[in-house]
C-alpha positions as CSV (number, residue, x, y, z in Angstrom):
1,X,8.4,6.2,-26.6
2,X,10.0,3.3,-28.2
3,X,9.0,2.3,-31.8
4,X,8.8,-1.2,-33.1
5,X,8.7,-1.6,-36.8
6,X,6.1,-3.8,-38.3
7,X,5.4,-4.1,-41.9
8,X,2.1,-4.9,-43.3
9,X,2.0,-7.6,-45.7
10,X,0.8,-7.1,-49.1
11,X,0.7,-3.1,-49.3
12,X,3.0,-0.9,-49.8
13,X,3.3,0.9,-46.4
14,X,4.4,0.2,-43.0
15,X,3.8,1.1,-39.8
16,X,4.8,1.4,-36.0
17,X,3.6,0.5,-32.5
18,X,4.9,2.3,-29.8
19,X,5.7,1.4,-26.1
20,X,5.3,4.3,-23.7
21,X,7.0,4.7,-20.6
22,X,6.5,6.6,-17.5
23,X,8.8,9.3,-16.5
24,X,10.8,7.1,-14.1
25,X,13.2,10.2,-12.7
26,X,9.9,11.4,-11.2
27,X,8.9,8.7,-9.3
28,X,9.7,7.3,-6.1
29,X,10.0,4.0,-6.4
30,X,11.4,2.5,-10.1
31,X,12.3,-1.5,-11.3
32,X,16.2,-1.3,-12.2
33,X,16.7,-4.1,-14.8
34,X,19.4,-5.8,-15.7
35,X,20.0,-4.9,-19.5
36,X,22.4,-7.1,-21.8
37,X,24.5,-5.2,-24.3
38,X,24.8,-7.0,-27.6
39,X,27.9,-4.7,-28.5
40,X,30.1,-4.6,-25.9
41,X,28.7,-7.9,-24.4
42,X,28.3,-7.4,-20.2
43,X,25.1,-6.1,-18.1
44,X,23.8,-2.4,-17.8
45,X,21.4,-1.8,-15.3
46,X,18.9,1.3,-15.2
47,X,15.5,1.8,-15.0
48,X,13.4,1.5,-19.2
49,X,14.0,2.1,-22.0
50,X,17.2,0.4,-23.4
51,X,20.1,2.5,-24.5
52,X,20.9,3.2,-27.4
53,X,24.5,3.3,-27.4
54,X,25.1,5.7,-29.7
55,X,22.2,4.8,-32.5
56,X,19.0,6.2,-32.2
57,X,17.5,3.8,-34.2
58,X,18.9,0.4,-33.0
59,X,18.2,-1.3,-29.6
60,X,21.6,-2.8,-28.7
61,X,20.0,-3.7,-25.5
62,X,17.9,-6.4,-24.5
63,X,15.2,-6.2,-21.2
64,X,15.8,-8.6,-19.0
65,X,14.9,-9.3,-15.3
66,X,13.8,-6.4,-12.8
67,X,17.2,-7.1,-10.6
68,X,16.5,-4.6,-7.8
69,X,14.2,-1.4,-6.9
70,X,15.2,1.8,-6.0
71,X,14.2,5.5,-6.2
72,X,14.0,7.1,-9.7
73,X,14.7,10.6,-7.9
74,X,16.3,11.9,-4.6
75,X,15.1,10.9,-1.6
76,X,16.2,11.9,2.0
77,X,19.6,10.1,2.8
78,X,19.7,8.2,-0.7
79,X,22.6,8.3,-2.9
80,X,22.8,9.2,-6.9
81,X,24.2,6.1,-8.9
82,X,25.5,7.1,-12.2
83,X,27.2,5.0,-14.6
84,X,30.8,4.9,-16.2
85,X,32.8,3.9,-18.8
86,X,36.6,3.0,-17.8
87,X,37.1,2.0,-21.3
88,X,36.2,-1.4,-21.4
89,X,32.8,-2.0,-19.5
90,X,30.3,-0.3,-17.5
91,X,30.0,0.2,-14.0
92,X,27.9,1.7,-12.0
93,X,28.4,3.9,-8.7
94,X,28.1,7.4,-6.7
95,X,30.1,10.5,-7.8
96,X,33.0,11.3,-8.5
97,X,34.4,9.5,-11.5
98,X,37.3,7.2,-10.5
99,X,40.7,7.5,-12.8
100,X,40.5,6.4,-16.3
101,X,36.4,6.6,-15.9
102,X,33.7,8.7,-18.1
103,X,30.5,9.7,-16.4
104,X,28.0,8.0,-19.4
105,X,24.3,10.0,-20.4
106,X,22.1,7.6,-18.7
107,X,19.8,9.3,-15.8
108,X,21.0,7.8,-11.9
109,X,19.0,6.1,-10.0
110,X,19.1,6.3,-6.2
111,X,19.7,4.2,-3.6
112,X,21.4,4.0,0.1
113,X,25.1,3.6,0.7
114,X,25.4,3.3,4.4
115,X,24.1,0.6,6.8
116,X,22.7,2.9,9.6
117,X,19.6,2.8,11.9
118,X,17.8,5.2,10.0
119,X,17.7,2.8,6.9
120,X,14.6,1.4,5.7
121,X,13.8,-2.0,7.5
122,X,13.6,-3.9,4.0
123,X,16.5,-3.3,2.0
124,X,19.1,-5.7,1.0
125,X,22.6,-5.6,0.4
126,X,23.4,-5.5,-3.5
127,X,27.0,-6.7,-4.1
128,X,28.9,-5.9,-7.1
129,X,30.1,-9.0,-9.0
130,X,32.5,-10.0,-11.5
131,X,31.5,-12.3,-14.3
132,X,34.0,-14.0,-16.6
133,X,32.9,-16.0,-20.2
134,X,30.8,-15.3,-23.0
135,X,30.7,-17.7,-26.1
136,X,33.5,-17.2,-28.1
137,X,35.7,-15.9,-25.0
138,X,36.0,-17.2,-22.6
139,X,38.4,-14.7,-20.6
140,X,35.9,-11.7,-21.3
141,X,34.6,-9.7,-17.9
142,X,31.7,-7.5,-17.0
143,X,30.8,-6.5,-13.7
144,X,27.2,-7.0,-12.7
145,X,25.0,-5.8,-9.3
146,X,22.9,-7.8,-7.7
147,X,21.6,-9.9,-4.4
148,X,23.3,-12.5,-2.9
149,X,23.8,-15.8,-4.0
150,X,26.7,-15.3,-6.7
151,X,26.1,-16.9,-10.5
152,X,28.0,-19.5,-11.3
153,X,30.5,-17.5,-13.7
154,X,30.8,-15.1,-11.2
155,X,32.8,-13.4,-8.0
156,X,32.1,-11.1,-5.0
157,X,33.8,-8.3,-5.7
158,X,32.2,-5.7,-2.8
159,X,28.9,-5.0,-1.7
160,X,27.7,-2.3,-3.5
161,X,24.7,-0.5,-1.8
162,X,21.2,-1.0,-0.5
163,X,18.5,-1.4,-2.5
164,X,14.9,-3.2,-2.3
165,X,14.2,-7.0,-3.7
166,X,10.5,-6.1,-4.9
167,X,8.4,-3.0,-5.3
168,X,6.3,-4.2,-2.3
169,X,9.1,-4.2,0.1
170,X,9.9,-0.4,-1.0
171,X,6.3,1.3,-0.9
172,X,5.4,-0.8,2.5
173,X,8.9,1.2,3.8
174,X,8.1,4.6,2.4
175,X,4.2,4.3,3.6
176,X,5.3,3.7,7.3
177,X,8.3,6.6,6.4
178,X,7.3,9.6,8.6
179,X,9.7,13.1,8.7
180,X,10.9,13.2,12.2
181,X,9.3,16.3,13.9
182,X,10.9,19.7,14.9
183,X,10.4,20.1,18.5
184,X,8.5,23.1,19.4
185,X,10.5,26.8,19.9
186,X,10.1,26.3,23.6
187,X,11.2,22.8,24.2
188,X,14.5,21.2,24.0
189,X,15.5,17.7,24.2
190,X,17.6,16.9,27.9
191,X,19.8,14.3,28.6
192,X,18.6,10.5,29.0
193,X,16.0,11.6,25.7
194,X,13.2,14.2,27.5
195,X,11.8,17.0,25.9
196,X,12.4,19.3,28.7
197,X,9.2,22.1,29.2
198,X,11.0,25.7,28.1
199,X,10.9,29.3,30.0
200,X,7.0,30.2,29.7
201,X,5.9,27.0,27.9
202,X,2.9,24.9,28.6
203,X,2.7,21.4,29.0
204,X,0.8,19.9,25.7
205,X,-1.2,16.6,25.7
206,X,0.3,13.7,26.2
207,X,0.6,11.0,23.1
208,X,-0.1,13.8,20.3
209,X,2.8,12.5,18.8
210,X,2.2,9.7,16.0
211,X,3.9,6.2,16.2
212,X,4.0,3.3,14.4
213,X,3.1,-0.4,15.6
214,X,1.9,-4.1,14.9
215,X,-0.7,-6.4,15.5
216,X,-0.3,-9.8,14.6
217,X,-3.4,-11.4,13.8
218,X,-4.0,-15.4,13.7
219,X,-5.2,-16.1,10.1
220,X,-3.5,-17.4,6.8
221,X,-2.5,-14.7,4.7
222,X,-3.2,-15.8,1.6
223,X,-6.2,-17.3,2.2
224,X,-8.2,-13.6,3.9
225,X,-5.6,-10.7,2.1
226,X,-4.6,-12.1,-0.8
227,X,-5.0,-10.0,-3.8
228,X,-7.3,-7.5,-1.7
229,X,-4.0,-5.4,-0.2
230,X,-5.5,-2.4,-1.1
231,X,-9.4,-3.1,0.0
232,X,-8.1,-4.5,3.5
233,X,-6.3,-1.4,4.5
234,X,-8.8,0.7,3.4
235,X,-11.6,-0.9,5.1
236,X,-8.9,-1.3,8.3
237,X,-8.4,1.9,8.5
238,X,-12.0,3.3,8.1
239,X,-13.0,0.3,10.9
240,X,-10.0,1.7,13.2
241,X,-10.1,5.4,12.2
242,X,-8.8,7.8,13.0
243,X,-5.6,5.2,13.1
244,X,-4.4,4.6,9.8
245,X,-3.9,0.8,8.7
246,X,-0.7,1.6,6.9
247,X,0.6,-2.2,5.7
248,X,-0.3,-5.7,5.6
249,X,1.7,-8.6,4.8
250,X,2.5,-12.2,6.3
251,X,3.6,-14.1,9.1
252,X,0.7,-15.1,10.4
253,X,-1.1,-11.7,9.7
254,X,0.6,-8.6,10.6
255,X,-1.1,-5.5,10.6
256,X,1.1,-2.3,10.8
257,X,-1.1,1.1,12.5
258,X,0.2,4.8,12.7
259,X,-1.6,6.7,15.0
260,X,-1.3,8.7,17.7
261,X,-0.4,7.0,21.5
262,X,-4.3,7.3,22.9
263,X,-5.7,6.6,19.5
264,X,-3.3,3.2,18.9
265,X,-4.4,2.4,22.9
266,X,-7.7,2.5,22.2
267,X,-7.5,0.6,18.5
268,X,-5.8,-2.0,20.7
269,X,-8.6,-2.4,23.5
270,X,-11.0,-2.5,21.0
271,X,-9.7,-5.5,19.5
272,X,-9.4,-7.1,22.7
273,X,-13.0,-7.0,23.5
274,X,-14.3,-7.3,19.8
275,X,-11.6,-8.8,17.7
276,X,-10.5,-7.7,14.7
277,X,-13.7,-7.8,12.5
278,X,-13.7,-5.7,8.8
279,X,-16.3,-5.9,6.1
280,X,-16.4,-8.6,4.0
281,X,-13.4,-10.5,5.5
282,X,-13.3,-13.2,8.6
283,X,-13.1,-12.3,12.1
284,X,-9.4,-12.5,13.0
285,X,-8.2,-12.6,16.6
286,X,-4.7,-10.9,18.1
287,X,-2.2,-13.9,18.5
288,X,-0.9,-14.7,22.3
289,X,1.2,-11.9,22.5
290,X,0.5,-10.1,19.5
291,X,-0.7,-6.6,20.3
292,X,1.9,-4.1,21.8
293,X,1.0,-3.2,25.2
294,X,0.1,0.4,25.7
295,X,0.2,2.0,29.1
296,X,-0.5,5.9,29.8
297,X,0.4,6.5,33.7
298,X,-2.5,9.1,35.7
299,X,-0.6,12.2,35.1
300,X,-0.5,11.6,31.5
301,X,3.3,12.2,31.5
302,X,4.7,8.4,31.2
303,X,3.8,5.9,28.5
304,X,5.1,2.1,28.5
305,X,5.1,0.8,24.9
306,X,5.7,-3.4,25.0
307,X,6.3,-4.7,21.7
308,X,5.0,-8.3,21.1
309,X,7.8,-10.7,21.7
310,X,7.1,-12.1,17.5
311,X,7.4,-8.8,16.1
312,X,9.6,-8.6,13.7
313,X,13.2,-7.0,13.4
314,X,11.4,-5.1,10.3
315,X,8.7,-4.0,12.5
316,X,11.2,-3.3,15.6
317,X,12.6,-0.8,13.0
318,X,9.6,0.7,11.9
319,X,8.9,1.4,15.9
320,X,12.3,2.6,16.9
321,X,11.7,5.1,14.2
322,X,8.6,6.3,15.1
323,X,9.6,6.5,19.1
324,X,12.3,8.9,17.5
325,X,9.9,11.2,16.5
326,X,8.3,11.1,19.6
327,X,10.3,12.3,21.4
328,X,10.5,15.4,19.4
329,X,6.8,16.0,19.0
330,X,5.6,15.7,22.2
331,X,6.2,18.9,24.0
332,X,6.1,17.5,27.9
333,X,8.7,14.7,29.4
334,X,8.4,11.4,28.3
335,X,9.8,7.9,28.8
336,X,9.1,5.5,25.6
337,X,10.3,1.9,26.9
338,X,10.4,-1.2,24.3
339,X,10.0,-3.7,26.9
């Protein structure tokens, strides 16, 4: 808790308001703000409340813009960013200390350091930066961390790490987030990508494995989501069920469904005959190439996924992902083609 002194006029006591704040290092997805320090006059940058620098009982810090979002604790393949102290500023980074550096108090915050396919589909490069001028001096520096473009008092030093512009980008990437599955005791994975069927094992049904895709529906975002995120995915995925609406957002609207390979077939010819019709909303229809194209062969041992040639390199991400686990989940030979 953070008190703010207030004094009551005309008696002879005062009193305090407090501002609460959650326990960010538990939760998975935290605003990192940029923080100005009065004393040693440059940018922090960690999640609420401002540090104290030393005195318990003085903010030296003052709240400023929510620059970035990350995770307040670990996640799988994040990194820990920890700040130091080389004497003259802060800066902020992963372990271990570099020479003439302190480790400071404050809590990390985590983030991802390598560009890989395995990243989430909507983070952004944060760059470090260094600023030059204050009032008074104008020779002082401070490093700051941030997107792309540069201030005007500033340089690109390096990029930095990978972090998410808003909170909506990071919990849209950790709903449609799935563990990859084991695959079974008796199956291993062949060359080319099958799951080869092991000494004594049985073949398993086809498309039990869960994947992720879009539907991109003809309609102005704004005007039939809006503010009802929540309410549309809810009522999406009781109208689709038992595939999951898992996101919404725009361009026209696009509709992103986990489910397993029959169940996402058959959400898919169901809006073909009937559109795509949820309580309380407009009718929408599928745009001209805007539902993927699901095809199970007679045996039930080959599917055909086509992707809509407007989905989005986001959303091609989201699918590569979910054909990964796939592969390992479905206990028979398959052949997953993004046409």
């Amino acid at each position: 808790a953070e008190g703010i002194n207030a004094t009551v006029q005309g008696s002879d006591f005062s009193c305090y308001r407090y501002r609460l704040y959650p326990d960010y290092s538990t939760m998975a997805v935290v605003p990192i703000h940029e923080w100005w320090d009065f004393i040693n006059k440059q940018h922090t940058y960690h999640y609420p409340p401002a540090w104290k620098h030393g005195d318990p009982d003085v903010n030296f810090e003052r709240q400023e813009e929510a620059t970035f979002w990350a995770h307040g604790r670990e996640h799988p393949n994040s990194t820990a960013i920890y700040d130091f102290w080389d004497g003259k500023q802060h800066v902020f980074h992963p372990l271990p200390a570099a020479a003439g550096e302190e480790k400071g108090t404050g809590a990390p915050f985590y983030v991802y350091t390598n560009e890989t396919e395995d990243m989430h589909s909507h983070l952004k490069a944060v760059y470090m930066f260094l600023a030059t001028g204050v009032p008074g001096d104008d020779a002082h520096t401070w490093s700051t961390y941030h997107f792309m473009p540069k201030r005007d008092n500033e340089e690109v030093v390096e990029l930095a790490f990978w972090a998410w512009q808003s909170q909506e980008d990071a919990e849209s990437d950790l709903r449609l987030a799935k563990p990859v599955a084991e695959p079974e005791d008796n199956a291993t994975i062949g060359e080319g990508g099958d799951v080869d069927e092991g000494e004594g094992g049985e073949v398993g049904e086809f498309g039990s494995g869960e994947q992720t895709a879009s539907i991109t529906l003809d309609g102005d975002y704004d005007a039939v989501v809006g503010d009802s995120k929540t309410d549309f995915l809810d009522k999406c995925s009781a109208e689709f069920d038992p595939v999951e609406c898992v996101d919404v957002k725009p361009g026209s609207i696009i509709v992103d469904v986990r489910g397993t390979t029959k169940d996402l077939k058959d959400a898919v010819e169901k809006i073909e005959k009937e559109g795509f019709d949820l309580e309380g909303y407009p009718e929408l229809q599928a745009t001209e190439g805007g539902l993927p194209v699901i095809e199970l062969n007679i045996d039930g041992k080959e599917m055909k996924m086509k992707k809509p040639d407007n989905t989005t390199e986001s959303n091609a991400r989201g699918v590569a992902g979910s054909m990964l686990g796939l592969f390992a989940a479905v206990g028979v030979s398959t052949l997953l083609q993004a046409v």
